[in-house]
NUMIVO-731700 format. One line per 8 residues: for each residue x, y, z of C-alpha. Coordinates in steps of 0.2 Angstrom, whole numbers. Each point is the difference from the previous one (the first is absolute). Layout:
REM residues N
X Y Z  ...
***
This chain:
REM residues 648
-246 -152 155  7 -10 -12  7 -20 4  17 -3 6  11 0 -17  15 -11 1  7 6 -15  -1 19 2
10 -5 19  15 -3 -11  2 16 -7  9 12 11  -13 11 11  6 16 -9  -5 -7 -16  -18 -9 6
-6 12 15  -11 12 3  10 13 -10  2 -10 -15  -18 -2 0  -4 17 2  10 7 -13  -7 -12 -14
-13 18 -2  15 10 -2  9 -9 -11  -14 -2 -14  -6 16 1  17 11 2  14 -10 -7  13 14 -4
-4 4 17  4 -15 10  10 -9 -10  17 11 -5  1 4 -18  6 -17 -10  10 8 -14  17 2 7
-2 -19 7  -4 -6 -17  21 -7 -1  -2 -10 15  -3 -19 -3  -3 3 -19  -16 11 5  -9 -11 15
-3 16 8  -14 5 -10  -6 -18 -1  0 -1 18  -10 17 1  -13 -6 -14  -2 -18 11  -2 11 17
-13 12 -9  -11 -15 -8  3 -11 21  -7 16 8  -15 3 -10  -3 -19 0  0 4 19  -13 13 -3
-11 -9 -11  0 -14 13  -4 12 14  -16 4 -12  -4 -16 -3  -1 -4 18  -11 12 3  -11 -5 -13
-2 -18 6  -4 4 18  -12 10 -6  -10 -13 -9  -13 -12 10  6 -17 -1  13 4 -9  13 -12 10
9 -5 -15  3 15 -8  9 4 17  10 -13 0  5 2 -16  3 20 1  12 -5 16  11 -10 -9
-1 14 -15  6 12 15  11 -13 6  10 -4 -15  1 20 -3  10 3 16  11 -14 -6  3 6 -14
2 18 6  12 -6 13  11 -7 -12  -1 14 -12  6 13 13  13 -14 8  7 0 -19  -4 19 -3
10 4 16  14 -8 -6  4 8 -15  -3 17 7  12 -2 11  12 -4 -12  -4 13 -9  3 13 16
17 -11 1  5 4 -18  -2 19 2  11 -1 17  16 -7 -11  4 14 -7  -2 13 13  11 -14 10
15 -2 -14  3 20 2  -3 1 17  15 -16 2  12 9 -12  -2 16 9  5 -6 15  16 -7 -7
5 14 -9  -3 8 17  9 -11 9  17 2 -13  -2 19 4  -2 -3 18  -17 10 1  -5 -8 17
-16 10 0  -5 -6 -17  4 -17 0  -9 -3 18  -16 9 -8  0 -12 -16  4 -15 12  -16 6 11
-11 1 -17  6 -15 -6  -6 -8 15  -15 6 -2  -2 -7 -19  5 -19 6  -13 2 12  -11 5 -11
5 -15 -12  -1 -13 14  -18 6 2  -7 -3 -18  11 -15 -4  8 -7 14  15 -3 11  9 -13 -13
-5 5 -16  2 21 3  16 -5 7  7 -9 -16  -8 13 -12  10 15 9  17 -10 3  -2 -3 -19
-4 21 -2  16 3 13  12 -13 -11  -5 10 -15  2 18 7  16 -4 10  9 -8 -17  -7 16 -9
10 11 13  14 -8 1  3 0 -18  -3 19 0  11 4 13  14 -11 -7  -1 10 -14  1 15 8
16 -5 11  9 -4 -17  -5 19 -9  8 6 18  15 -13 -3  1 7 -16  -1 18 4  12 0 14
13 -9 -11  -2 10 -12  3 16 12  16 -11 6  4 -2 -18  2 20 -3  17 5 -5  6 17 12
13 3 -15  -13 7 -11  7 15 -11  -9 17 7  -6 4 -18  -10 -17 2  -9 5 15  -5 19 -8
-5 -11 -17  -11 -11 10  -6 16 10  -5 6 -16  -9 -10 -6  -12 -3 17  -2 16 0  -5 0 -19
-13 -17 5  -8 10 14  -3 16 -12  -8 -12 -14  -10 -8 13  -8 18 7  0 5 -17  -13 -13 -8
-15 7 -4  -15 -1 13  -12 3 -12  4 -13 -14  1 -13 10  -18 -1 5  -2 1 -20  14 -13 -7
6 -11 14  -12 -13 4  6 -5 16  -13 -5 13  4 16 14  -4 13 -16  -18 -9 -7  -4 -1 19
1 18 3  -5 5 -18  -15 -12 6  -2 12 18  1 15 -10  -14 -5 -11  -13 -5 12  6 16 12
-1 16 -7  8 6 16  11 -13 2  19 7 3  15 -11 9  0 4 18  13 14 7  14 -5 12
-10 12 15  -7 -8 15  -15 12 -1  -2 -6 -19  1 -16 0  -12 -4 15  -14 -8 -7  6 -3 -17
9 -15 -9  9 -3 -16  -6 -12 -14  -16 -9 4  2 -15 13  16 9 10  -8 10 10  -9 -5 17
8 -17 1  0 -8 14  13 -13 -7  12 15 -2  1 7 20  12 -15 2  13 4 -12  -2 20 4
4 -6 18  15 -9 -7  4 15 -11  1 13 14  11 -10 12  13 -3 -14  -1 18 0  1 2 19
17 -10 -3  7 7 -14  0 16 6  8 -6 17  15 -6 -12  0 14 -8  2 12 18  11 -13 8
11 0 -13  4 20 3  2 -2 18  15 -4 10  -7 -13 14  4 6 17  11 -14 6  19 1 -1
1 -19 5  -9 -17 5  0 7 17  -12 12 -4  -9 -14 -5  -14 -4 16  -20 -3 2  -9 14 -7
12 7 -10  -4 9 -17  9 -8 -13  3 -1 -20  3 -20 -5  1 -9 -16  -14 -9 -6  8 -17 -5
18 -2 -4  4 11 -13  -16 11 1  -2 17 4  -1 9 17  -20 3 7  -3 8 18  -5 -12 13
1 -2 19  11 -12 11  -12 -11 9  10 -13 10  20 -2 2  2 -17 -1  18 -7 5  8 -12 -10
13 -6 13  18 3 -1  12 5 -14  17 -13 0  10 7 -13  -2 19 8  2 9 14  0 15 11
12 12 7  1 -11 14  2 -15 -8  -17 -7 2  -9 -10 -15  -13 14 -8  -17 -2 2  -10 -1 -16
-17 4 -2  -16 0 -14  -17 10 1  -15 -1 -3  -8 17 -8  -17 6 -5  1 9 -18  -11 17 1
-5 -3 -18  -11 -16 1  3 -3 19  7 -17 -2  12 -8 12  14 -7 -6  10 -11 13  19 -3 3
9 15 -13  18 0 1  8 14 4  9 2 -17  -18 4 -7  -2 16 9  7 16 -6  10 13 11
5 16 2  16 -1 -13  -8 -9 -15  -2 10 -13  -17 9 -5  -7 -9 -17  -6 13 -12  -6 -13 -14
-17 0 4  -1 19 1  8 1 -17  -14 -14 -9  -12 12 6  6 16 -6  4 -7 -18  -18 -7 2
-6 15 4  10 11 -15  -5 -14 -11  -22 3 3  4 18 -3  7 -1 -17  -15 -13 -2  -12 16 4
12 15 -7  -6 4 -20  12 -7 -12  3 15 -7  13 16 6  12 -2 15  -10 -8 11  9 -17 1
17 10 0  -6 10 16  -5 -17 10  16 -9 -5  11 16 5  -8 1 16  2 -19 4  15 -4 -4
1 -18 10  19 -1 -5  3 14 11  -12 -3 13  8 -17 2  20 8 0  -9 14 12  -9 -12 12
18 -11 0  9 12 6  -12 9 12  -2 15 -10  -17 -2 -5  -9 10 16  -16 6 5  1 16 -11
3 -11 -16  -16 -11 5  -9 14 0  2 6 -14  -3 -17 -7  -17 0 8  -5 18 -6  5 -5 -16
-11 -17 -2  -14 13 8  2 12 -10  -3 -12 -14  -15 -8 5  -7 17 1  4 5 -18  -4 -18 -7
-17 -4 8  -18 8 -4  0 17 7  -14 -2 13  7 -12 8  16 15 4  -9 8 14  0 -16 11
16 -8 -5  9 17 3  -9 0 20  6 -18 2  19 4 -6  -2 14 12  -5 -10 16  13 -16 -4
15 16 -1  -6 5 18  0 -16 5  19 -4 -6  3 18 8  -4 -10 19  8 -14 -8  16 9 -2
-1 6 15  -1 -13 10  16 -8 -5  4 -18 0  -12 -5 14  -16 4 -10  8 -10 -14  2 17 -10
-5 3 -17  4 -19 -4  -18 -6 8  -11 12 -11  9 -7 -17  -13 -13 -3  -14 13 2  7 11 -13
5 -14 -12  -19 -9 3  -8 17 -4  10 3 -16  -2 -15 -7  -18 0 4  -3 18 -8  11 -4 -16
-11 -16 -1  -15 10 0  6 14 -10  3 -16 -14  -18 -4 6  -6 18 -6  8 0 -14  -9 -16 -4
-17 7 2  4 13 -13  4 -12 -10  -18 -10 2  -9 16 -1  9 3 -19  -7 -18 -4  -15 -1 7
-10 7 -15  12 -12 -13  -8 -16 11  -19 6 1  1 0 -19  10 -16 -1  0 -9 15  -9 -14 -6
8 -6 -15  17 3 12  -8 -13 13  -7 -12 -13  16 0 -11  12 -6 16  -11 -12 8  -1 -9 -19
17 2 0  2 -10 17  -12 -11 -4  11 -2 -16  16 -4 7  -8 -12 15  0 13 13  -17 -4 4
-14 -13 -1  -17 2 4  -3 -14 11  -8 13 15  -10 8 -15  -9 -15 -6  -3 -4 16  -7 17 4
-12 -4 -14  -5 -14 4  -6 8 18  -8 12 -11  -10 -11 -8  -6 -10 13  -6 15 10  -10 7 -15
-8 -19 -3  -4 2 21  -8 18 -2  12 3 13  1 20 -8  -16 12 -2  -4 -1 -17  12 -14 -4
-6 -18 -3  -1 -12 -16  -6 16 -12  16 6 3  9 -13 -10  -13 1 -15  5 19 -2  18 -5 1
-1 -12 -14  -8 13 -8  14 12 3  -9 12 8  9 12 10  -10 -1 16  0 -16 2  20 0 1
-3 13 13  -12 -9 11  10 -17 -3  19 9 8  -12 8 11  -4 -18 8  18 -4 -1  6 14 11
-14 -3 12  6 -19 0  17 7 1  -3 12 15  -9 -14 10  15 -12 1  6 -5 17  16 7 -3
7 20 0  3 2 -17  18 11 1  6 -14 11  20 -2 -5  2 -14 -13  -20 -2 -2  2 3 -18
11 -16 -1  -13 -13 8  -10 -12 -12  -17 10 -2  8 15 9  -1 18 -6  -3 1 -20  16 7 -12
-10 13 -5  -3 7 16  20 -2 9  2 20 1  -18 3 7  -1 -13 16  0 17 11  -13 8 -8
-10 -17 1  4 -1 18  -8 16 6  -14 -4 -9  -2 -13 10  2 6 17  -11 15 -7  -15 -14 -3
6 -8 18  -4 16 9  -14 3 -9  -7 -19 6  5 1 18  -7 16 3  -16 -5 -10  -3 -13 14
6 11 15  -15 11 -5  -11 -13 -4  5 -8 18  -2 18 9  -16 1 -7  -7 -17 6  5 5 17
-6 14 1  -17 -4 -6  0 -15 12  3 13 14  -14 10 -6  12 17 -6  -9 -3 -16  -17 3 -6
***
């Protein structure tokens, strides 16, 4: 064994035991492999992390030479000298190793602690948008991962200094916020005085002028045409799909269906995103509550008074001050003690009580409601959000009707919203009248959508009328033909979306062959025109390259090493082939899942020319994944079994 070494005792044991030792093989002879890739460290410390990686290399194989050299001298007869002298070779070798790694170490970790600060800022700012939204549920997952991050931090850099790197991340973030959201209260300050500031005098002919002319925006919207703009307008949504169409000859945008829709995405990089289930989950409670407003605001309550108003109870409340009524459930009575100014028939002082109530559309308790926040039997029915939804309905059929004949006229005798409005005021609008409503909207959709689709929309219409048959019939307690509304309103909104959808495709399919023949100038064209105007820079790109290049000079690629580069100078081709070829393979084998959200935006993140394909690249990946892991499953199955004698 070697002497006692003073020096090496210093080091810490993780840096100068048996490990460190052991791994001096590994490190000279698979680098990439022990030691993480150093090109994304190269900003840390003006590059020290590939200095430290070259110092670790050139300690270990010191180490390894010194191991030979040892050999060598005991080996030799009388060759006390060179023994003493290859020990202190060997000596000085761990030395150096040790504080090669101690130094290596330490800007790793650094490194790690870089990549966690960003991941952390978002994390921070989600859960203070959360907590201005009251999201309980959100903002107690994003305290619970940003717990997880500091203690990831205090792990590479310590307890004092991770703490003041994230305190200086949490200022940053927090003053970002609040600026946002100050702005935001002052559009919502503006807005609402500018709602106060509405004169009710206005002349009728101003209200049907300004009718007019919405009606004539929404036409000139529906009526721009789908086809040119993939052609003249050079906004980003058009060359991305005109991009998707290209490299798909099948590609269409996906129908509105369930059935259709399930295992297919939109635009490359939408689709299968993990990143995405939160705000779907967001999306269909605002749904769930919306359409409570909506039902709630059609049915009279059941209580006549705040009597009725006990544990358990069924209620309909306002959500803040001024908000509108939601469903909910009284959960506790709590009593407020007595009322002086008050009092009862016997001359008592009133009692006067709060409650605290669960709302059914996010189950949140909200404690201590006034009574003057709960809606009773008497209060009038509010028909407004029925109405917004009509009109929003007529107005996505005039989007789908064809401009030309009476097709518009039709919708806009049918719903006439004026008189819907005086109808539903004076309770003369009744079940017959919405029934003809809804056949009408049905009858519609039939006529406008693509005729194969009739067969199934027509057995749906037929089983939501049975149901509002039973509805009907069960009166008030089954909560009538009022609780099936948002089932008919979601349905048509989802089938005129799809219809739109369709008529979309058609629309691709017309100029499909106009892109195969011109594609490519189109996609050039527009990214020189971004690049033109500063849209772009290919920081990511030159990177990319430069990736390339130092896979091809490591033969890191069959067929691709230092020839490659003498063919490129020559502008051969194959050599630009073999040369991206490299790249992507460089590309593919980052640490990092390449249609992460926001990775195009990181220093050395995905290139420009590459933002609409970080899908694609993705799968790719997790195809070459699979393909490792179950290469060494079989590979492990087979050594088992040939050690158990099942092969021969």
């Amino acid at each position: 064994s070697a002497p006692r070494d003073e020096v090496l005792l210093g080091f810490a044991r993780e840096s100068r035991g048996p490990r460190a030792f052991l791994s001096s093989s590994m490190v000279v002879h698979h680098p990439v492999h022990v030691l993480s890739d150093g090109e994304d460290g190269e900003d840390v410390e003006g590059g020290s992390y590939r200095m430290e990686k070259a110092l670790l290399t050139t300690a270990c194989r010191m180490v390894l030479t010194a191991v030979k050299g040892l050999r060598v001298a005991a080996a030799q007869e009388g060759g006390r000298r060179a023994l003493i002298e290859a020990l202190d070779y060997f000596a000085f070798a761990r030395r150096f190793q040790a504080a090669a790694l101690t130094a290596w170490r330490r800007v790793d970790s650094e490194r790690l602690a870089a990549s966690i600060v960003n991941p952390y800022s978002q994390t921070f700012a989600m859960m203070i948008a959360a907590a201005r939204m009251q999201d309980q549920e959100t903002e107690g997952a994003a305290k619970q991962q940003l717990l997880k991050m500091r203690a990831a931090m205090r792990g590479l850099l310590g307890e004092a200094k991770a703490k003041s790197v994230l305190d200086e991340v949490e200022v940053a973030v927090r003053c970002t916020m609040e600026d946002a959201f100050e702005k935001e209260d002052e559009a919502a300050r503006a807005e609402k005085l500018k709602r106060d500031e509405r004169r009710e005098e206005l002349l009728e002919e101003q209200k049907v002028k300004e009718k007019e002319r919405e009606e004539e925006a929404k036409l000139q919207k529906k009526q721009s045409d789908f086809v040119g703009k993939f052609l003249t307008n050079m906004s980003v949504t058009n060359e991305r799909l005109c991009h998707e169409i290209i490299l798909d000859p099948t590609y269409r945008i996906p129908g509105s269906s369930q059935e259709e829709e399930e295992g297919k995405g939109g635009l490359d990089g939408e689709d299968n995103n993990p990143a995405l289930e939160h705000a779907k989950r967001i999306q269909d409670q605002m749904k769930r509550v919306f359409w409570d407003g909506l039902v709630v605001s059609l049915t009279p309550p059941l209580q006549e008074s705040a009597k009725d108003f006990v544990a358990g109870a069924d209620v309909q409340v306002r959500y803040g001050a001024n908000g509108a009524y939601y469903s909910a459930t009284i959960v506790e009575v709590n009593d407020e003690g007595s009322d002086d100014e008050d009092d009862d028939e016997n001359g008592e002082a009133l009692r006067k009580y709060s409650y605290d109530v669960k709302f059914s559309g996010d189950n949140v308790v909200h404690k201590r409601i006034p009574v003057h926040l709960f809606r009773v039997k008497g209060d009038p029915i509010n028909y407004k959000p029925l109405l917004k939804l009509v009109d929003e309905v007529k107005g996505k059929l005039i989007g789908i009707a064809p401009k030309k004949g009476s097709y518009i006229e039709t919708i806009n005798s049918n719903i006439d919203l004026e008189l819907m409005e005086q109808m539903l005021s004076k309770d003369a609008f009744t079940g017959g009248s919405m029934g003809n409503l809804v056949n009408f909207v049905c009858g519609q959709i039939i006529h406008f959508q693509a005729p194969v689709r009739n067969k199934k929309t027509g057995e749906w219409i037929k089983a939501y009328m049975n149901e509002v048959d039973v509805a009907i019939g069960q009166g008030a307690e089954g909560g009538g033909f009022v609780r099936l509304l948002p089932k008919f309103l979601e349905w048509v909104f989802v089938r005129i979306d799809e219809t739109t959808k369709d008529i979309a495709n058609s629309h691709i399919e017309m100029l499909r062959p106009k892109l195969k023949e011109n594609g490519k100038e189109y996609e050039k064209s527009a990214f020189n025109a971004r690049l033109a105007e500063g849209k772009l820079r290919l920081v990511n790109t030159q990177i990319f390259c430069r990736d390339a290049l130092g896979f091809v000079v490591e033969g890191g690629v069959d067929g691709a090493d230092k020839a490659v580069l003498m063919r490129c100078a020559k502008r051969e081709p194959m050599g630009f082939v073999k040369f991206l070829a490299a790249g992507f393979v460089a590309l593919l084998r980052r640490p990092v899942r390449l249609d992460t959200p926001g990775y195009e935006t990181y220093e050395g993140g995905l290139p420009e020319t590459l933002l609409w394909d970080c899908s694609k690249l993705a799968k790719v990946r997790d195809v070459m994944d699979s393909v490792s892991l179950i290469s060494t499953m079989v590979v492990l199955l087979r050594q088992v079994l040939a050690r158990n004698g099942f092969m021969r």
